[in-house]
Phi, psi and omega in degrees: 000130177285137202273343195257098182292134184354175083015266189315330171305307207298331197273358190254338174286313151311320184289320170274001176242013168268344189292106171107020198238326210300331144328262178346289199282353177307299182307332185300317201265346170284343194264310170331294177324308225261325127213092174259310155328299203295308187292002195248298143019289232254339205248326168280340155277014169227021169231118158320059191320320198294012187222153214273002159295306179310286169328319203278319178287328177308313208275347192266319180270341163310313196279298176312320141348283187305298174316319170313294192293342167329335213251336154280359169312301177318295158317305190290316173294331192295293189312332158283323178294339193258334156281322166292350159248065243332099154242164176292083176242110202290156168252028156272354191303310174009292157315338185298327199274343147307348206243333207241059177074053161324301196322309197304337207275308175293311160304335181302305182323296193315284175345309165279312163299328188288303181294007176269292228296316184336305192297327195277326185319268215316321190280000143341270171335302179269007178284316162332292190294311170310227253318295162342317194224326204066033178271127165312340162267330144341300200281343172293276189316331207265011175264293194298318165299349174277332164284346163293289202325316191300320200302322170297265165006296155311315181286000123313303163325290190320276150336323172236024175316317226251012190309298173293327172300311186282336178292305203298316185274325176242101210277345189281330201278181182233166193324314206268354195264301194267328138300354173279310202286324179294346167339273196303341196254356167289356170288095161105037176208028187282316201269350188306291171327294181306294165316028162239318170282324189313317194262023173259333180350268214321320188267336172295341171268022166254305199302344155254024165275357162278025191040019164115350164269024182243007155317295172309333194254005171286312157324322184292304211255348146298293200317295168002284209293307176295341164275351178263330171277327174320293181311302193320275171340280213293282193327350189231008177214064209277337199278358151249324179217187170222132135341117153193102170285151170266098188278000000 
């Protein structure tokens, strides 16, 4: 029997343990959204975009911004990780990842966004130089490189998918711990991973024939689908770690 269950498994598995669960988790990801809206709002209206200080502080508090919420990310996965195993899980958990090592949630992020911008550098570099010259092979190259950059990026994205699973079920390791780990247990489960988000494309592009309110529950039922790859992952790699959220 194959330990790695389908695509199509994962998603029939989320879909039944979303049922009558869809409320909670909606709400969970509305209080988050909403601030996340208010703290972004609130940080764009007191910053002077037209000048290039400004912009240079927008993208600096966008970046502190993203680190801050990281840390509900952690509480969103735990609340996901606690319905797939069929548990009661309120959508105030959200919050547990302040009560659980905040910092690590913020370093990890820092870590990962600093190796996304990384990845992004040469198409600076060469966006810099075509604004310089227009040479058409220039602009050629800064395409391919930009289609690297993404393909780097995403191979980060990946790798450090399961980063928020591991704060929640173990909450004693540390930032440098749990990125180590989220590697390792993605070794030989990358493409796995990437083919799972690929074949959800279809329901976020149904979900804007609804103007954007079926978003939400499309979220849910990715998350859903990542904590069931998640158990997956653990359940097949029981001779390094173990499973156990902590309620």
């Amino acid at each position: 029997m194959n330990a790695f269950p389908s695509s199509a498994e994962l998603k029939r598995r989320a879909k039944g343990q979303l049922i009558g669960r869809f409320t909670p988790s909606i709400m969970a990801e509305i209080r988050v959204l909403l601030l996340m809206l208010l703290a972004s709002m609130l940080c764009t209206s007191l910053i002077d975009e037209t000048t290039l200080f400004g912009i240079v502080i927008s993208y600096a508090v966008s970046f502190i911004l993203e680190m801050i919420f990281s840390i509900f990310q952690i509480g969103l996965a735990k609340f996901y990780l606690e319905l797939s195993c069929d548990r009661l899980a309120r959508p105030s958990v959200i919050f547990s990842g302040f009560r659980e090592q905040a910092d690590r949630a913020i370093i990890a992020k820092f870590w990962i966004l600093l190796l996304q911008v990384l990845c992004f550098a040469p198409t600076f570099v060469c966006g810099m130089i075509y604004d310089q010259t227009g040479a058409p092979a220039v602009f050629m190259i800064t395409c391919f490189v930009f289609a690297l950059s993404l393909v780097l990026a995403l191979y980060v994205e990946i790798i450090y998918s399961q980063v928020y699973c591991i704060m929640a079920d173990f909450p004693e390791k540390s930032a440098r711990e749990v990125l180590a780990l989220s590697r390792k247990v993605m070794r030989g489960h990358r493409f796995r991973y990437l083919y799972i988000q690929i074949s959800l494309i279809p329901y976020y592009l149904i979900s804007v024939l609804s103007f954007g309110f079926a978003l939400l529950w499309v979220v849910s039922f990715r998350k859903m689908i990542c904590a069931n790859f998640y158990l997956n992952l653990f359940e097949t790699t029981r001779d390094t770690t173990s499973f156990d959220v902590t309620v």
